[in-house]
N, C-alpha and C positions, 0 to 999 in steps of 0.2 A: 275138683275136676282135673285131670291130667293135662298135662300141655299137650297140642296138636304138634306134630311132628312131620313134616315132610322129607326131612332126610336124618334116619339113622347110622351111626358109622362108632366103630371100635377099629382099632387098627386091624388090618388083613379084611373085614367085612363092611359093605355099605348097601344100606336096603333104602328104596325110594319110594315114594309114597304113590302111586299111580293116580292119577290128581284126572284122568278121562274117568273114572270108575265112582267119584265120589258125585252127587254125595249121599248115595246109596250103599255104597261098598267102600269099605277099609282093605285096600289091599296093596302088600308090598312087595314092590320086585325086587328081584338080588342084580345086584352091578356088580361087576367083580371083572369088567373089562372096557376098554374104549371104546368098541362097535357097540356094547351094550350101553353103554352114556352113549355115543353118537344117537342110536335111536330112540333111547327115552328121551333123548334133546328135541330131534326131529321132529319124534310122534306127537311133540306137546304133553308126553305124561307127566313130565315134568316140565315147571316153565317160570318165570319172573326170572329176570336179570341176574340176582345174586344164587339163585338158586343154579342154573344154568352153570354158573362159572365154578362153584361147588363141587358139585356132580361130576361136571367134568375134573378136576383136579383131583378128588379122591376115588374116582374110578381108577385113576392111572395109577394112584397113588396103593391100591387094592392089588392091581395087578403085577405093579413092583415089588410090594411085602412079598406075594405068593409065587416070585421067583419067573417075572414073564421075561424077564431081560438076559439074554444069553450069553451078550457082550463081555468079552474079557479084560480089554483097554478102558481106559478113561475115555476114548475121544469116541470109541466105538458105542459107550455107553451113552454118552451126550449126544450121539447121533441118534440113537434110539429113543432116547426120551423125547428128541424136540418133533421125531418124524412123528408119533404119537400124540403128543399135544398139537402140533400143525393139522394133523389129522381131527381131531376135534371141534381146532377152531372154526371149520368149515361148518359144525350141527347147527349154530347159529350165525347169522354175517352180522346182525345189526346190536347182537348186545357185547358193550364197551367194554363190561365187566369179564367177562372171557378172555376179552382179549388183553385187558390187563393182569388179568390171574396168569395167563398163559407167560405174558412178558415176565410176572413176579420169579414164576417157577423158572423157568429159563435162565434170570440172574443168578437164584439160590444156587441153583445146580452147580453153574460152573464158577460162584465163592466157594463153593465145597470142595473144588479140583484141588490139590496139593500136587505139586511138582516134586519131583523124586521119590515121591513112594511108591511103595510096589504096586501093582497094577488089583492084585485082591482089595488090599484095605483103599486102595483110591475108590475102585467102581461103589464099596459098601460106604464110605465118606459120600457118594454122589448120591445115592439112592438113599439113603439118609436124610438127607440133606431136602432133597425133593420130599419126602413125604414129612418130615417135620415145617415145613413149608404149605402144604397142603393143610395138614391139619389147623397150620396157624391161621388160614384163608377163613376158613369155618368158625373158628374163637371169634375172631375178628368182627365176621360179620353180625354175630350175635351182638356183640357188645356196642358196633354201628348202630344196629334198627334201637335198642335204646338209648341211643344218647340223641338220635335221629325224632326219635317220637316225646322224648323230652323237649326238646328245641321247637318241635313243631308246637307242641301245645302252650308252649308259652309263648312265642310270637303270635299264635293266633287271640289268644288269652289279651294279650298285651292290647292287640290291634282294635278288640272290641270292649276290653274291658269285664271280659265273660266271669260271670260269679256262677257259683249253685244257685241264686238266687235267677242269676238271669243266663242259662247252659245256652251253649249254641248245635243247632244243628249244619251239617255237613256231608258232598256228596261225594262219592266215589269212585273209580272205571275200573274196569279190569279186576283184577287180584292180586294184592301187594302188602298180603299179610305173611305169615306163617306159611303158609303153604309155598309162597314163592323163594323164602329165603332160609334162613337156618333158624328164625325164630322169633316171632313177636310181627317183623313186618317193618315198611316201609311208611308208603303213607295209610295204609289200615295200622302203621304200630303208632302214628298222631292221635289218630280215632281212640287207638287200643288207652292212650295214655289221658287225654282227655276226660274217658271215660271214668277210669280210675281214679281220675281227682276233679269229680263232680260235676266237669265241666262240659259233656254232651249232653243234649237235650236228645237226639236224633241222628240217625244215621243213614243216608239212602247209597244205595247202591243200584247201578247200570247191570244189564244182563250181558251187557256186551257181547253183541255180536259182531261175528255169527260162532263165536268158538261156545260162548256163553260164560267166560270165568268169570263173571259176577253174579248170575244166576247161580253156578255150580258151586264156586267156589267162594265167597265173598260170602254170601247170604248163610254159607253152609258156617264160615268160621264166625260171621254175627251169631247167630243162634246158638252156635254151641258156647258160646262165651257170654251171652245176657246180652247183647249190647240192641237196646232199643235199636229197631230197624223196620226199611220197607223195601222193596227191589220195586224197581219201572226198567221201563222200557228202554232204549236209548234216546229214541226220538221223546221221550216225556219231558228231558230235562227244562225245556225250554219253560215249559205248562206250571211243573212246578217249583220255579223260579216267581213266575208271572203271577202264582196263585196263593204260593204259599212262604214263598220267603221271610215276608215280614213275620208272620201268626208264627210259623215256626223258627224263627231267627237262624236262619237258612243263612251262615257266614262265610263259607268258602268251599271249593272243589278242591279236594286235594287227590293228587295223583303219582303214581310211580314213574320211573323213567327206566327206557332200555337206554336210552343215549341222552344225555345233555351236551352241547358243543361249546365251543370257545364266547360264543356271543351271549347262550343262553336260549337258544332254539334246542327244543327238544322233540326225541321220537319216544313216543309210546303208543299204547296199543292204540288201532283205527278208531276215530272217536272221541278222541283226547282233545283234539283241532277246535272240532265244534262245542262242545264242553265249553272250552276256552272261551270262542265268541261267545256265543251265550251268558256264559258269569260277566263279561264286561259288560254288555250288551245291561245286565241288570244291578252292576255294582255288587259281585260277590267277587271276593277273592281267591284268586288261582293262584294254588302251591303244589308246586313240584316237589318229592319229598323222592331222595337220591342219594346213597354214598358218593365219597369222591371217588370211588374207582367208577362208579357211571358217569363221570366228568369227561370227558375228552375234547384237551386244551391241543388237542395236535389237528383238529377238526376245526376248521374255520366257521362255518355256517351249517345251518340244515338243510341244506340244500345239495349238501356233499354228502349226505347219507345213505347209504344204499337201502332201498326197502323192500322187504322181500315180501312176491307175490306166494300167495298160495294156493292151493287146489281147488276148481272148481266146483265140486263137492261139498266142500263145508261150507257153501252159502245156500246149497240144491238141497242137501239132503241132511238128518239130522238123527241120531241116535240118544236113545234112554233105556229105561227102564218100563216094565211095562204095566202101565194103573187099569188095573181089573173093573168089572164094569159096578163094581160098590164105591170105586173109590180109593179103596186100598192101591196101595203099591206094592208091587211083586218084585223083589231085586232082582229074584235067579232068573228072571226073562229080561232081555233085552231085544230091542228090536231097531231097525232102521229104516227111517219113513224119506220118501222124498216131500219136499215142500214145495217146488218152482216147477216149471215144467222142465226136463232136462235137456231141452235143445235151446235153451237162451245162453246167449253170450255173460257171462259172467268178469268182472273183474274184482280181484278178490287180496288187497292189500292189507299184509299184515299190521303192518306201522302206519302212525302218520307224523306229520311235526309241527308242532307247536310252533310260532315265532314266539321271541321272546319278549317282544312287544306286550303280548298277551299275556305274561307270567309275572306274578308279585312278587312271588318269593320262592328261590330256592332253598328248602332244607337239607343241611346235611348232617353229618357225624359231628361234623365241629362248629354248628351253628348256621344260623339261615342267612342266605344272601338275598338282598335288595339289589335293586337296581338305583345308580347313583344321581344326581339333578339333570346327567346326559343321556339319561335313560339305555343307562348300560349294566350290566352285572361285571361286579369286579369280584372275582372269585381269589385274589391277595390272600383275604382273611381266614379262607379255610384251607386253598391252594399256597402255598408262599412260591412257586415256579412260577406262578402267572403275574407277581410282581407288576407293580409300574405299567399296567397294563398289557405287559408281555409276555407271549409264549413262545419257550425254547424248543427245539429238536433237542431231543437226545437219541443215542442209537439205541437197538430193541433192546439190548440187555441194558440198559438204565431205562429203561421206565417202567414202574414195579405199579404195584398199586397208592404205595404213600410216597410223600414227594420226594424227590430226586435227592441224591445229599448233593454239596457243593463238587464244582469241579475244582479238580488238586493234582492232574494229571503234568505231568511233565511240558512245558511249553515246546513249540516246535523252534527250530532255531532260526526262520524267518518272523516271531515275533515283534520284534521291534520294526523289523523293519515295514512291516504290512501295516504295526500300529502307527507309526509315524506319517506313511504314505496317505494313510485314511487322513488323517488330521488335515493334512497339508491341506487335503483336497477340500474338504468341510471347511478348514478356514478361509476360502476364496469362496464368495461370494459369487452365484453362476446361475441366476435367474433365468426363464426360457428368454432368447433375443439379447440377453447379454452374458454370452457363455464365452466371451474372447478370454478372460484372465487366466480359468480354466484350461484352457486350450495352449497356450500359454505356459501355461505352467508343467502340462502334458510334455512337450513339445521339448522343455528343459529338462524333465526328469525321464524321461526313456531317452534322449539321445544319450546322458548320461550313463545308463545303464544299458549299452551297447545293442541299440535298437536305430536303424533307422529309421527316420519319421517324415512325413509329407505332412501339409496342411491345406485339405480343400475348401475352398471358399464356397459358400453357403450366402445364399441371400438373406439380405437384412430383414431380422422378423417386423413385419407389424408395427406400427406405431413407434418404430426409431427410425433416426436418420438410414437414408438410403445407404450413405457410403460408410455406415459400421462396420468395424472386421468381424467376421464371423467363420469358424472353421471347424470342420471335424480334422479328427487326430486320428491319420494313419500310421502304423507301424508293424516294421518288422522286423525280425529277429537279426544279429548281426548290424557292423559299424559300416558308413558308406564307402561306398565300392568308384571311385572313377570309372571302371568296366561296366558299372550297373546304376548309370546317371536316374535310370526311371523305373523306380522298383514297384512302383501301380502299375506301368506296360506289360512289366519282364517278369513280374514273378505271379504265380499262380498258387495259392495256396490252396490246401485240404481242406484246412478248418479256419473260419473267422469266429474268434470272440473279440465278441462288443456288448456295448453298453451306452449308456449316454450320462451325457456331463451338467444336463441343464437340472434346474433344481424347478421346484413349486418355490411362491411366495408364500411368506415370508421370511427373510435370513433367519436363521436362530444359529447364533457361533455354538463354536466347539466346547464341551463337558466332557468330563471325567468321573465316575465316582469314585474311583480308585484316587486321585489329582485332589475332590473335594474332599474326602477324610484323610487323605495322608496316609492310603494302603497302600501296599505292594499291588501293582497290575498281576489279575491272574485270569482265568477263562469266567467266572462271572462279573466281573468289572463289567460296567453298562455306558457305553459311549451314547452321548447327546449330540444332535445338531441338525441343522438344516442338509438332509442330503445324506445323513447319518447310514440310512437306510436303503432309501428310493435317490440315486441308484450309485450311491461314492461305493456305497459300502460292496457294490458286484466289480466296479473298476480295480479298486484297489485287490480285491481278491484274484480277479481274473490275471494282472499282471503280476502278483505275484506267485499264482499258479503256474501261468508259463516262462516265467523266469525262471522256476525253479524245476520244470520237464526240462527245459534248457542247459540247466547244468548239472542235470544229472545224464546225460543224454539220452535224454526216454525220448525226445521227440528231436524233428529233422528239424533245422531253422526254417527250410524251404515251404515248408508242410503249416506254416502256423502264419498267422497275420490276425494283428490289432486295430481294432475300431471304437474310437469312443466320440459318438455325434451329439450334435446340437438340437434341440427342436423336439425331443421327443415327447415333454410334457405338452407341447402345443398342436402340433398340425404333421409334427413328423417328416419336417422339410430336411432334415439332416438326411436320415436314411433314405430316402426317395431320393435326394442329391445324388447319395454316393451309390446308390443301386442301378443308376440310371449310367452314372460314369462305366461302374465297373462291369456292367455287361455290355460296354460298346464294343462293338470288334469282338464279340465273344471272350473276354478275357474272366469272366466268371464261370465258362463253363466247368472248370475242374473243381468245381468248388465243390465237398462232398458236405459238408454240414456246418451253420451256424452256431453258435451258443451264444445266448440274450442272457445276458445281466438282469434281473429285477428280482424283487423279493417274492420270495415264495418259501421260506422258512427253508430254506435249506431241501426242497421237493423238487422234486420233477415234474412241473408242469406237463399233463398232455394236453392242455389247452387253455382257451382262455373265452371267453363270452365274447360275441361282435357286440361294435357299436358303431352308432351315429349318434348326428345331433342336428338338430331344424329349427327353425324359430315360426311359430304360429303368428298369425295377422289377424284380426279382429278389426270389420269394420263395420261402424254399429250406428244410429241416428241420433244424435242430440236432442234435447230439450230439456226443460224442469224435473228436476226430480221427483216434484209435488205430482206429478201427472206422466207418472212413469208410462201411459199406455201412449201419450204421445212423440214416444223415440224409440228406440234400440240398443239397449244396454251391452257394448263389447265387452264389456268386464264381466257381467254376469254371464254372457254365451261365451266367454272364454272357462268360466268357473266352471259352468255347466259343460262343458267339451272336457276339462279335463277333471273330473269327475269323474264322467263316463269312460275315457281312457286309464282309469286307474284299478275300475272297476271290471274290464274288460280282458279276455284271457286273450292274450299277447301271441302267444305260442308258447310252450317250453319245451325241455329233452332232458329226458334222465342223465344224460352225461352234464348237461352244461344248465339246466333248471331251468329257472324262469325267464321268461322275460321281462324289464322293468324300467321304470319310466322315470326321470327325476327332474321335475320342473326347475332350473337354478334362479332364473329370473322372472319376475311377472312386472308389465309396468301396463299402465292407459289410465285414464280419465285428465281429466283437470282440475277436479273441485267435486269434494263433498254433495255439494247440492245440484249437479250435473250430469245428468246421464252422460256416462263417456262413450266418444263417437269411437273413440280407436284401444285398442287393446293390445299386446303382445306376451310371448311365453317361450323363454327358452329350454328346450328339450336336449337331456342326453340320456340316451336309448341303451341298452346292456341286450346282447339279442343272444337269446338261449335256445332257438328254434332256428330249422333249416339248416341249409349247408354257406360256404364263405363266399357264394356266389350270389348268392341268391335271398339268405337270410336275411338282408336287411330291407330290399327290398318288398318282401313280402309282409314285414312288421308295417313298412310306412304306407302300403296300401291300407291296412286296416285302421290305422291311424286316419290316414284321410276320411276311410268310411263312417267312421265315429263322428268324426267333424261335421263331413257334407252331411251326413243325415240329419244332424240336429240344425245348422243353416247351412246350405249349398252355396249361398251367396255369400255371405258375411266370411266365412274364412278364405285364407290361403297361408299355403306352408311352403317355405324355401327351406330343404332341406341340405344339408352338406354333404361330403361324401363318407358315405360308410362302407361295413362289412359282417356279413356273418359270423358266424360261430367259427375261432382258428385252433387249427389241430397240430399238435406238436408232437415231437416224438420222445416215448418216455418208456423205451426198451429197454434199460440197462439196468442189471442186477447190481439189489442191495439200496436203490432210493426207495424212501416214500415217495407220494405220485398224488399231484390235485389241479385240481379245475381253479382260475382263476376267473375273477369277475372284470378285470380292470384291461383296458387294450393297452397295446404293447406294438413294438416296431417290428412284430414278427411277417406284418404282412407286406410293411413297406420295402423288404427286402427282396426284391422278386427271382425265379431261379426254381431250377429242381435240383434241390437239396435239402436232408434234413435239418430241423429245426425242435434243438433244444433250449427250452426256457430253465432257465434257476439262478439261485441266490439268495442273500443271508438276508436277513428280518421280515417283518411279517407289515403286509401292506397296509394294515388296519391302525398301523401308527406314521405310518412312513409322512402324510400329509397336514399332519395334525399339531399341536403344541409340543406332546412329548415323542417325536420322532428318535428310538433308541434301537438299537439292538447291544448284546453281548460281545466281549472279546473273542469268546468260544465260538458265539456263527459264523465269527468273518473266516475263522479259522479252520473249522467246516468247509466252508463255503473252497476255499485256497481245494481242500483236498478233494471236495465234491469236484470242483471244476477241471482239476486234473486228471481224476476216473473219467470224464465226461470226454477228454478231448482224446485221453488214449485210446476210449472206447471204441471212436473215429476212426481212429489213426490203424488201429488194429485190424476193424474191418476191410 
């Protein structure tokens, strides 16, 4: 039997397999240009992740051979190519594979540029260059889905121990064989491979609606290949799970992915979600089956992924072939029926996403990933960028589809001195409430470096002596003036970058990796410590960024002011301090925009989730446990309360997600054999709905509703103060741009002025044991914060 082919290509020609048409019809369309892949992307004739990205690259790659570039220069030629592939990456938003192909080709192109050649053999070196690049995308991916479907079937083998004697059955979504890729398939090439070595008993596959690619397409490559099988419904899976798991040794869902993220949350097609509950729900195993170019480490959660709605039609109405009234099938007729009434509201989501709570195993090209005793995926083993639990920014032309090489780029010639500044700060110990040594040390090293500096006094946090020092560190540019005794009064700056000084517990001193092997420092050297990150690592950059606008003279002295406060891991009494000072007497009103210090990998935050935080009360009636109907259990109405809060839809917003709830503390009872009269639970709240006025409050009414309904009497909640959802500004060309989940001092700063967040490392270590980032972000970060302040200063 011939192989099934979904895309054919010889250089200069590329035929696609119209995959709406099957699986009735064998029919191929000619691509021979980007608007033609733009619409066989769009229309769905073509579709899975790897296939998409394909398509797209030797389309272009088609129209290049056949002379579509008229460009004479080299740079006019790179212009036309990227305006082209940009143009493409629009046919799909949500598969990663695209837009890593797209980064691939991008790089090749301009490693192909040669400096001093004539402008003929430079532009035929470019175009060159890009389509032996293309082609290799295609090689590639073939030789992925098997080493992909190898891996799969031996972890799954492994997991149950599967013989010929005892094959497993296994279910499937969507379409993620042959048809979707260049050949064999994703997670139908596990099945594929399974198969082949005795070890499928069974195969079911989803119809998946409402497109149908597993009716259409799934059932159509089963059959033409032998591979025992049945199709159901979508909504069947649960039934046979419930009815047939054991009889048929029903061992895992395995599924494709448009996107996997940094955590392990994944989007695939709508449907995928529930799948997932369900196999838990019944002890089958959920595997994602994925290249690393569907990885994307520069994507924090699934919650940042865009999902694209589609047309209300393809849930209303439904087109085929037409079955005559014997039974037969008629291909040459086709018809289109409605199903729904067409005046109902539809909502019609392409994707959905997976947490990755719900997933056992990611397959890839180079082996499957597990989730670790933290119940994390460490994607190290088949990723090495993701390291030590880290993910770097690189700029768009370095990140191709396989991993990054090392950095070896020339140092800037503030290196040492940014590297040393970070240390200092790391080695001073500056917990929230004891950030005086800090300040301190501030105080010394900017007067140093020709900066005036003020130190305001800040009330004593919490639980230390009243009369502790305590100070944020102002400063500004230039040595002290006798003429200019009170440079808080007298000067009015443009822009303030700040930051704060206080750390989380626990200390963790200063590391090296470069220091621990006895390497030369260079941009992937990996600095350790308490503060490493969250937030030395934005102070030290921010000051060395405008020390160095300073002496180049890009920027005014007057136009710039330094803030690095106290308090922000706790209650954010530093900023509230000094916001309250600096707009007495109006003396903030010239202020045209902030920059905040925190990790956000080197992005531009345009915002960040509100929050609060509350403590629940529980009071409930004592007696014997033996005779539980004679009291009132607060620990089990507090169980039961938050429970139901958990279960409960919060609010969310496509920009900022969900809302969510994280009990830190629970304390009440006295004794085991005691119904406990008293109970408590502390709350902090992430609020992903409403606006920054209003959004918090509207979470904690719902919250109370939760409560009083289940006892009216027994609770009460003392809430603290919070806020909504904060919006920042992330106009400036050339960042990437994300939503963060963690609060930050942007609101404590009051004022109408904009408000940019950014900064080196990534917050998902910053609090943790291995709190790291690289030599290369802080380095980043120096020139990100520079772009950022001129950007300002400009406008």
């Amino acid at each position: 039997m011939a192989t099934l082919e979904a895309i054919k290509y010889s250089r200069g020609s590329l035929l696609v397999l119209d995959q709406l048409r099957l699986p009735h019809e064998h029919h191929y369309d000619e691509v021979s240009t980007s608007e033609e892949a733009f619409g066989c992307i769009r229309s769905m004739r073509v579709r899975g992740a790897p296939a998409i990205a394909i398509v797209a690259a030797l389309a272009h790659a088609v129209e290049l051979h056949n002379g579509s570039c008229t460009a004479t220069s080299p740079e006019d030629t790179l212009t036309y190519i990227d305006s082209r592939l940009d143009y493409l990456r629009e046919s799909r938003p949500t598969a990663v594979d695209l837009f890593n192909a797209i980064a691939l080709l991008k790089a090749a192109v301009r490693a192909a540029r040669i400096e001093g050649v004539s402008h003929p053999e430079a532009k035929d070196a470019i175009l060159r260059a890009y389509i032996e690049a293309a082609e290799t995308i295609l090689a590639k991916d073939l030789q992925n889905n098997m080493a992909i479907g190898a891996h799969g079937a031996a972890w799954l083998q492994q997991q149950y121990n599967a013989s010929a004697d005892r094959p497993l059955s296994v279910l499937t979504h969507c379409n993620t064989g042959s048809l979707a890729t260049s050949g064999h398939g994703t997670a139908l090439g596990i099945i594929r491979s399974l198969h082949s070595q005795g070890l499928l008993k069974h195969a079911y596959c989803t119809e998946t609606r409402p497109y149908n690619q597993g009716s259409r397409l799934t059932s159509f490559e089963l059959v033409y290949e032998g591979i025992p099988s049945t199709l159901i419904t979508d909504s069947m899976a649960g039934a046979l799970f419930a009815l047939r798991r054991d009889a048929m040794h029903i061992g895992a869902v395995i599924v494709g992915a448009d996107r996997v993220v940094r955590n392990g949350d994944t989007a695939n097609k709508i449907g995928t979600y529930t799948l997932a509950v369900l196999a838990r729900h019944h002890g089958v195993k959920f595997v994602v089956a994925a290249p690393t170019t569907s990885i994307d480490l520069e994507t924090e959660m699934g919650a940042a992924i865009h999902i694209e709605e589609r047309k209300r039609e393809e849930l209303t109405q439904i087109s085929g072939v037409v079955v005559n009234a014997d039974g037969s099938v008629d291909s040459s007729k086709t018809a289109r029926v409605a199903i729904a009434d067409q005046r109902i509201g539809v909502w019609n989501p392409a994707f959905d996403v997976t947490p990755h709570a719900l997933i056992d195993a990611i397959v890839t090209e180079k082996g499957a990933v597990v989730k670790g005793a933290d119940g994390k995926f460490d994607f190290s083993t088949v990723m090495p960028e993701s390291a030590q639990g880290l993910v770097f920014s690189h700029p768009p032309e370095q990140q191709p589809i396989l991993a990054a090489p090392p950095h070896h780029s020339t140092p800037p010639p503030y290196r040492s001195t940014l590297l040393s500044l970070h240390k200092s700060l790391i080695d001073i110990p500056s917990l929230s409430g004891a950030e005086h040594p800090a300040a301190l040390f501030l105080q010394t090293y900017l007067s140093a470096h020709n900066y005036t500096v003020a130190l305001q006094q800040v009330a004593a946090a919490p639980g230390t002596p009243a009369n502790a020092p305590r100070y944020n560190v102002l400063a500004w540019p230039g040595s002290p003036s006798p003429s200019d005794p009170d440079p808080a009064r007298s000067r009015a700056p443009r822009v303030l970058v700040t930051s704060h000084i206080d750390v989380v517990p626990p200390y963790i001193p200063y590391s090296s990796s470069a220091a621990d092997d006895g390497e030369e420092v260079t941009g992937d050297t990996v600095i350790r410590g308490r503060g490493s990150v969250d937030a030395k690592g934005s102070v030290a950059a921010q000051i060395t960024a405008v020390s160095e606008l300073l002496a180049a003279g890009a920027v005014r002295s007057e136009d710039v002011m330094l803030l690095f406060v106290v308090g922000e891991e706790t209650s954010g009494d530093g900023m509230k301090a000094f916001s309250a000072e600096f707009h007495r007497e109006g003396r903030g009103r010239g202020l045209e925009a902030a920059v905040f210090g925190e990790p956000t990998e080197n992005r531009l935050a345009c915002g960040h989730k509100g929050v609060f935080g509350g403590t629940v009360y529980v009071q409930g009636r004592a007696g014997h446990s033996g005779y539980p109907w004679l009291g009132k259990s607060a620990t089990g109405l507090l169980i039961k309360g938050l429970e139901a809060v958990f279960e409960a839809d919060l609010g969310s917003s496509e920009r900022f997600g969900n809302t969510t709830v994280n009990v830190g503390r629970i304390a009440g009872g006295v004794a085991a054999n005691v119904i406990a009269k008293e109970a408590s639970a502390l709350l902090a709240v992430r609020v992903g709905h409403g606006d920054f006025e209003t959004g918090a409050v509207e979470v904690e009414k719902k919250i109370e509703k939760i409560f009083g309904d289940l006892d009216e009497e027994a609770f009460t909640i003392k809430w603290s103060h919070g806020y909504g959802p904060v919006e920042c500004d992330c106009d400036i060309d050339g960042f990437k741009t994300v939503i963060t989940n963690y609060g930050t001092d942007v609101p404590n700063l009051k004022g109408d002025h904009a408000s940019y967040l950014y900064g080196p490392g990534t917050i998902l270590v910053a609090h943790g044991d291995d709190e790291a980032l690289r030599v290369r972000d802080l380095e980043e970060a120096v020139e990100g914060y520079k772009k950022i302040i001129q950007h300002v200063l400009k406008n």
